[in-house]
C-alpha positions as CSV (number, residue, x, y, z in Angstrom):
1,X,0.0,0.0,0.0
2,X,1.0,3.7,-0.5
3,X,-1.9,5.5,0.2
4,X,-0.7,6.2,3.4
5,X,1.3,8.1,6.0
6,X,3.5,7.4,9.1
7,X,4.2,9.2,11.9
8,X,7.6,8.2,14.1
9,X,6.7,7.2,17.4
10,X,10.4,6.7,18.5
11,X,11.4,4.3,21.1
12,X,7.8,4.2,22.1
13,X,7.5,2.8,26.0
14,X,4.6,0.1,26.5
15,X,1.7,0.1,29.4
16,X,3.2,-3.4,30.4
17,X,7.1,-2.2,30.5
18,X,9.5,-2.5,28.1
19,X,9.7,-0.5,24.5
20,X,9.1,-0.5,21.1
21,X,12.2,0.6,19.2
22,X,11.6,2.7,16.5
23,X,7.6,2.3,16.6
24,X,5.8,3.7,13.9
25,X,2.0,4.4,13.7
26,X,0.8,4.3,10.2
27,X,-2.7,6.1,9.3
28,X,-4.8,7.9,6.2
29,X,-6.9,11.3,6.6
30,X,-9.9,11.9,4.2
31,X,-11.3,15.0,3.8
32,X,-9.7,18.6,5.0
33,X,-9.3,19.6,9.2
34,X,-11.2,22.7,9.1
35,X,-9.4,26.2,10.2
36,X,-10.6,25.9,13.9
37,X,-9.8,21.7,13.8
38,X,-13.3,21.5,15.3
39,X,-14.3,19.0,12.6
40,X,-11.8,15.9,13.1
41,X,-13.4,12.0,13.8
42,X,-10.9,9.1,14.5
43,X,-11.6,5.9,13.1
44,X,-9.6,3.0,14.3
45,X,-9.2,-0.4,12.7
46,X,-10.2,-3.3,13.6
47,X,-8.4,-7.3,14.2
48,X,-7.4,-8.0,10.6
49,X,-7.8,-5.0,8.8
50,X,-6.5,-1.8,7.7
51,X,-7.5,1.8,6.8
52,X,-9.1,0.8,3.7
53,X,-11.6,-1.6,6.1
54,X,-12.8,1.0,7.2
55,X,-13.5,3.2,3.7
56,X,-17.3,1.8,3.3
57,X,-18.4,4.2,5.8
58,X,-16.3,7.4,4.7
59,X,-16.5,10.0,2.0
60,X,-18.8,12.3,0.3
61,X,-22.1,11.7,1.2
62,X,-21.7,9.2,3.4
63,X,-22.1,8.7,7.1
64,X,-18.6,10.2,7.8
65,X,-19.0,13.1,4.9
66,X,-15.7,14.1,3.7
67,X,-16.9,17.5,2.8
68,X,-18.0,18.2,6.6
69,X,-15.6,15.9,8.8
70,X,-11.7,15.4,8.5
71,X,-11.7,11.3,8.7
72,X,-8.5,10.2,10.7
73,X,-7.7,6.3,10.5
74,X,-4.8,4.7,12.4
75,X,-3.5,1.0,11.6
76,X,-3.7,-1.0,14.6
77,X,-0.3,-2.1,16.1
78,X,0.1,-5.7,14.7
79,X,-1.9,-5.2,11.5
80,X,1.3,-5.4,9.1
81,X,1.2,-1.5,8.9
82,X,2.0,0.2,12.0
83,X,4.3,-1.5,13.9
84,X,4.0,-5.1,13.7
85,X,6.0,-8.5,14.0
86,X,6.3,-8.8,10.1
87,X,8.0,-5.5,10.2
88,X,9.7,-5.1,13.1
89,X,13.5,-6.0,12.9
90,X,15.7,-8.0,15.0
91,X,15.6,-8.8,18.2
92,X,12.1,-7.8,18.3
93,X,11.0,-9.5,15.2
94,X,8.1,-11.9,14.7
95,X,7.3,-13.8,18.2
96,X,9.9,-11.4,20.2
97,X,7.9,-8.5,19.1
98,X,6.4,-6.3,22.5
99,X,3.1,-7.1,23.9
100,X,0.7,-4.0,22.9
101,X,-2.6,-3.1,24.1
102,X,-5.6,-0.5,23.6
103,X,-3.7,1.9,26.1
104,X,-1.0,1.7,23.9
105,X,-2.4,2.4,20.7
106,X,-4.7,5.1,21.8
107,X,-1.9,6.7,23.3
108,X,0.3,6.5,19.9
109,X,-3.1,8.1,18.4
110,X,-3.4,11.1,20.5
111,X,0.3,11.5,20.0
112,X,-0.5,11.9,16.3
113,X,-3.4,14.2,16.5
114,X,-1.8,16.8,18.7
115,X,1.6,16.7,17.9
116,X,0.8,16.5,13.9
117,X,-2.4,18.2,13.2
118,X,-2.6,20.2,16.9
119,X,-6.2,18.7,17.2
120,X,-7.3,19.8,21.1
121,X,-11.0,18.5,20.1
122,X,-12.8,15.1,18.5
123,X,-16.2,15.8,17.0
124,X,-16.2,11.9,17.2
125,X,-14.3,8.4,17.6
126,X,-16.0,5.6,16.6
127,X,-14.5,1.9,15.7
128,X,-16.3,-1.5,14.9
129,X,-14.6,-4.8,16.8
130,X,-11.5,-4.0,18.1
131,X,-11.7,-0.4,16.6
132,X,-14.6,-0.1,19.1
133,X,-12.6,-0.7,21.7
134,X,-10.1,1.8,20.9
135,X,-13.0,3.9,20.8
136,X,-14.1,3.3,24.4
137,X,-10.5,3.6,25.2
138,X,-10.2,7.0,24.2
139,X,-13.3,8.1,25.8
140,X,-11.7,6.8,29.2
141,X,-8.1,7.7,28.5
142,X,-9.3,11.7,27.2
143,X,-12.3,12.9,28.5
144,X,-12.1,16.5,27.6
145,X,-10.8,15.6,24.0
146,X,-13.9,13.3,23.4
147,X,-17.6,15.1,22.1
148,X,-18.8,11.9,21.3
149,X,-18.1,8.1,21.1
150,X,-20.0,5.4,19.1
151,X,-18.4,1.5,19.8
152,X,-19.9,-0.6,17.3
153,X,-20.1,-4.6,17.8
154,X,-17.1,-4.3,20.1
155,X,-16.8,-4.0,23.8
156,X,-15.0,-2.1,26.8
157,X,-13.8,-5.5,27.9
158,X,-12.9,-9.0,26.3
159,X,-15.7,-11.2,28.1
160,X,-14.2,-14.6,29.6
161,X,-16.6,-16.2,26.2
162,X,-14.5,-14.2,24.4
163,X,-11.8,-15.2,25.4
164,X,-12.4,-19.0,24.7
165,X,-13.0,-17.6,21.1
166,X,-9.7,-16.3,20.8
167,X,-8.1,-19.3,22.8
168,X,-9.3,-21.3,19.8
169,X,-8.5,-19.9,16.5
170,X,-4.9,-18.9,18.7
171,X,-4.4,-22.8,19.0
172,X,-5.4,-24.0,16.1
173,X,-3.1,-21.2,14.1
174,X,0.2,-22.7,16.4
175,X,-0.8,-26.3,16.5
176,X,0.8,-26.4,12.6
177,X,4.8,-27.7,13.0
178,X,5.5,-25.2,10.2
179,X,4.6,-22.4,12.6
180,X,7.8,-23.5,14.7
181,X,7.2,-21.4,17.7
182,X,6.7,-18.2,15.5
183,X,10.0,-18.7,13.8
184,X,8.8,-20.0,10.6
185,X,10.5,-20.1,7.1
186,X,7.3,-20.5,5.1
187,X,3.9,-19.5,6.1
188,X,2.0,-21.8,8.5
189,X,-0.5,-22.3,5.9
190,X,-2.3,-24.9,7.5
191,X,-2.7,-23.7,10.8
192,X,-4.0,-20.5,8.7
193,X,-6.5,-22.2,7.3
194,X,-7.5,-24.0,10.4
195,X,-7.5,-20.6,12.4
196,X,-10.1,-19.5,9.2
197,X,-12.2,-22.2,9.0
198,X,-12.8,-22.0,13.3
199,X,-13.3,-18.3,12.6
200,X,-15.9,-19.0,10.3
201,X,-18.2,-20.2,12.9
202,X,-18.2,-17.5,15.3
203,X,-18.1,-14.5,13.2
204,X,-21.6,-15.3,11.4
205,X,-24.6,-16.0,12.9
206,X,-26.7,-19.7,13.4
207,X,-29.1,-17.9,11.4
208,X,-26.9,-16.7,8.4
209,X,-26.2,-20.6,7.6
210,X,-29.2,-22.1,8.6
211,X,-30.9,-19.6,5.8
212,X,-27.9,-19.9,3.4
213,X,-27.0,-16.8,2.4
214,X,-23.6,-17.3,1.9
215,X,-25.5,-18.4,-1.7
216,X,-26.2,-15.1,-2.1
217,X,-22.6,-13.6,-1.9
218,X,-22.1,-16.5,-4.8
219,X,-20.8,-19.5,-2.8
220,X,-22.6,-22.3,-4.2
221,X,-21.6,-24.7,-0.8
222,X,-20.4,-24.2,2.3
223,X,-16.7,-26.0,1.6
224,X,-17.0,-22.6,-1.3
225,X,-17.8,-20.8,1.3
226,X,-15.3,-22.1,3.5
227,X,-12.7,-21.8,1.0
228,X,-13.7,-18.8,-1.1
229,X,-14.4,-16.3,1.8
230,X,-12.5,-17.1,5.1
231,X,-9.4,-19.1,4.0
232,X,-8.9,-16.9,1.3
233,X,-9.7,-14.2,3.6
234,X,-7.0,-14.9,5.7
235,X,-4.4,-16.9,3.5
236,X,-2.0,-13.6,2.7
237,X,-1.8,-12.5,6.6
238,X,1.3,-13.3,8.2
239,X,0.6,-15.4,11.6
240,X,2.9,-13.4,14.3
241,X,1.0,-10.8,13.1
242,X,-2.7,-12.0,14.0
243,X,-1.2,-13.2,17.4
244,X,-0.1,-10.2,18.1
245,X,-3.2,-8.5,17.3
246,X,-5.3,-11.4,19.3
247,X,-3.0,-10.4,22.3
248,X,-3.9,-7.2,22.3
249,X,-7.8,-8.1,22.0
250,X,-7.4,-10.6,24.6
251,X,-6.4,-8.2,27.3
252,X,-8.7,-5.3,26.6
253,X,-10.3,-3.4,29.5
254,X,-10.7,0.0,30.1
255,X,-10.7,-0.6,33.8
256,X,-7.0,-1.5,33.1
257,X,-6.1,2.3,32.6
258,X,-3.6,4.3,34.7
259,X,-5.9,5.6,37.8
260,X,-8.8,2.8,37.9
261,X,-6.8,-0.3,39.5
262,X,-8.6,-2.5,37.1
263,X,-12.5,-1.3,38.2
264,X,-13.7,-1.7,34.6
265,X,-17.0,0.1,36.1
266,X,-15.4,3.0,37.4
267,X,-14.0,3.5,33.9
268,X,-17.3,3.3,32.0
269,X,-18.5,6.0,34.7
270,X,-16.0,8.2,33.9
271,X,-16.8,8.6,30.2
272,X,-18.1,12.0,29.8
273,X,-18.7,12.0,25.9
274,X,-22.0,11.2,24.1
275,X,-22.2,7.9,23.8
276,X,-23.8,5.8,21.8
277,X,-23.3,1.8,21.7
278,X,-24.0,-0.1,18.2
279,X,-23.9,-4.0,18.9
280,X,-25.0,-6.7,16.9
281,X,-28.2,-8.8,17.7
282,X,-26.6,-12.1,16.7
283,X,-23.3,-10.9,17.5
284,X,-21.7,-14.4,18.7
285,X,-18.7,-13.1,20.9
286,X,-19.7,-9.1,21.8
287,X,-23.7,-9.8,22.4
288,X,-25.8,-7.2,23.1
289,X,-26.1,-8.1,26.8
290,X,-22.7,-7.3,27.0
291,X,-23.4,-3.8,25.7
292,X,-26.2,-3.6,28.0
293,X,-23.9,-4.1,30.7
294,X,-21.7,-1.3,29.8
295,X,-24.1,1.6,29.1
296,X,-25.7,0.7,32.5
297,X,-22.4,2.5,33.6
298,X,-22.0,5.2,31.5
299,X,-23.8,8.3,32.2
300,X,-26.3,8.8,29.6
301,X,-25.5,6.1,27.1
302,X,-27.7,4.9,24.6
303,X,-27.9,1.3,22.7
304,X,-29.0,0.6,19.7
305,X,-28.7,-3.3,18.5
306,X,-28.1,-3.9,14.8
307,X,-30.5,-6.1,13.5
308,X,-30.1,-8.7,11.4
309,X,-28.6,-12.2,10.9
310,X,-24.8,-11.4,10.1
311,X,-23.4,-11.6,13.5
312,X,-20.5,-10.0,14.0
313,X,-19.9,-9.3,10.6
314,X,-22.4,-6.5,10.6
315,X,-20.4,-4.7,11.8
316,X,-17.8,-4.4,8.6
317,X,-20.2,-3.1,6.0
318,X,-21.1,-6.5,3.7
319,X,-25.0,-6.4,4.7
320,X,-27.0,-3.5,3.3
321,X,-29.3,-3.4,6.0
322,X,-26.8,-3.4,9.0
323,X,-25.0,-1.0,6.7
324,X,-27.7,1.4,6.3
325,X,-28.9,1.1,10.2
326,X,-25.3,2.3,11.0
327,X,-24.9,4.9,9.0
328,X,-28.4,6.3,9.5
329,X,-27.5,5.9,13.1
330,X,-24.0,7.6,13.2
331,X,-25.3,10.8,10.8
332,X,-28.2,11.3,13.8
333,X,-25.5,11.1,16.3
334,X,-23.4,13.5,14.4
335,X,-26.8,15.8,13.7
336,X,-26.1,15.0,10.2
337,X,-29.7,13.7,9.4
């Protein structure tokens, strides 16, 4: 890719010690920071994706309008861009490379936006999956930087469900001998394509396959499916890189930033911003009673499930109708509608 920028973090110092030498926080803008930088949004990325992810919901006329908001999106540590095992050189290369969490990466954001573009103010951040919880991380971590915060089909906390998730596709991406404890000299392709085909059952609904609309994306079977969507989906990603990224999922909580002693509630109470919560109704591993759960501790939050049958994938922009419900949701939010 070269549609993008980097910003030189330095020998960046990490929430759980250590440093990462020479980190670099790669990102895209869209759209022009108005005179009084009153107009910026931040747009994280989520697990396995990059600024382009995220391009369904920006630009003219859509729910993050170019011609009104100055679109910020920062690659995710771990996600091949900004600083990652894949890129990282020696001796923190590949399964050496420094554990890195939300706190982390938020904190490498707001470096950018005040030391690059001087931005004081954030008309919004807002982030589906792990993007979401960057979102609710930067709500906690900057209070009187945040107007208002919309986490969609993510959460302020990685549930212990979750967490059995992520145990899975971790161990069926290692349990190939090619991986050879992260020091491979070929891609792990079949631990890859085990870690895909595990994936494929929790990011879409019971409902999607029982009514088989994976025929109408143009798979003809479910090994098509199988094959044509998730491996393939997955097949190009290099493995230290997804670990390092389901590390940093793993041990997300807000109530593990500087000043809350690990009270996850006491965090959610101290979001000030406007906040509006956008999970999924057949959202597999971030449920809506998770969500629930949350915005009963945030002062004035409100929740709006996504309805539908695509799970967490509604989130990402492949249904219309989620598609639509989200961006009609985020332009009233905005006072865009």
């Amino acid at each position: 890719m070269t549609d993008h920028e980097l910003f030189d973090l330095g020998d960046f110092p990490l929430q759980h010690g250590g440093l990462l030498s020479g980190a670099r926080l790669v990102y895209r803008t869209y759209g022009r920071l108005s005179s009084d930088k009153s107009n910026a949004i931040v747009f994280p990325t989520w697990f396995a994706g990059t600024h382009e992810s995220n391009e369904w919901l920006i630009g003219e006329g859509k729910a993050l309008d170019t011609e009104r908001y100055f679109v910020i999106v920062p690659n995710l540590f771990g996600n091949g861009l900004s600083s990652s095992p894949s890129n990282t050189p020696p001796p923190h290369d590949r399964a050496r490379f420094p554990r890195t969490t939300m706190y982390d990466n938020v904190r490498a954001q707001h470096r950018l936006l005040t030391e690059r573009f001087g931005i004081t103010r954030l008309a919004l951040v807002v982030g589906a999956s792990m993007g979401a919880g960057q979102a609710y991380q930067w709500a906690v971590s900057h209070p009187a930087m945040v107007e208002r915060v919309a986490p969609i089909v993510g959460s302020s906390h990685t549930s212990p469900h979750n967490q059995v998730f992520l145990e899975g596709i971790r161990a069926a991406l290692t349990a190939d001998a090619a991986f050879d404890g992260g020091d491979y000299a070929e891609p792990p392709r079949t631990g890859l394509r085990a870690f895909a085909r595990v994936y494929a059952g929790w990011g879409l609904s019971q409902a999607f396959y029982w009514q088989r609309l994976h025929e109408q994306l143009g798979f003809a079977t479910l090994e098509d499916f199988l094959t044509g969507f998730w491996e393939d989906g997955f097949a190009d990603w290099d493995a230290n890189d997804l670990l390092a990224m389901i590390w940093t999922w793993q041990h997300a909580d807000v109530g593990q930033t500087p000043g809350f002693g690990g009270d996850t509630r006491a965090a959610l109470a101290s979001i000030t911003a406007k906040t509006l919560l956008m999970p999924s109704e057949k959202d597999l591993y971030f449920p809506p009673e998770d969500e629930e759960w949350s915005a009963a501790h945030i002062p004035g939050a409100e929740l709006r499930v996504i309805p539908g049958v695509w799970g967490h994938l509604a989130g990402g922009g492949d249904d219309p109708q989620a598609a639509a419900f989200i961006g009609a949701a985020l332009r009233e939010f905005l006072g865009d509608a």
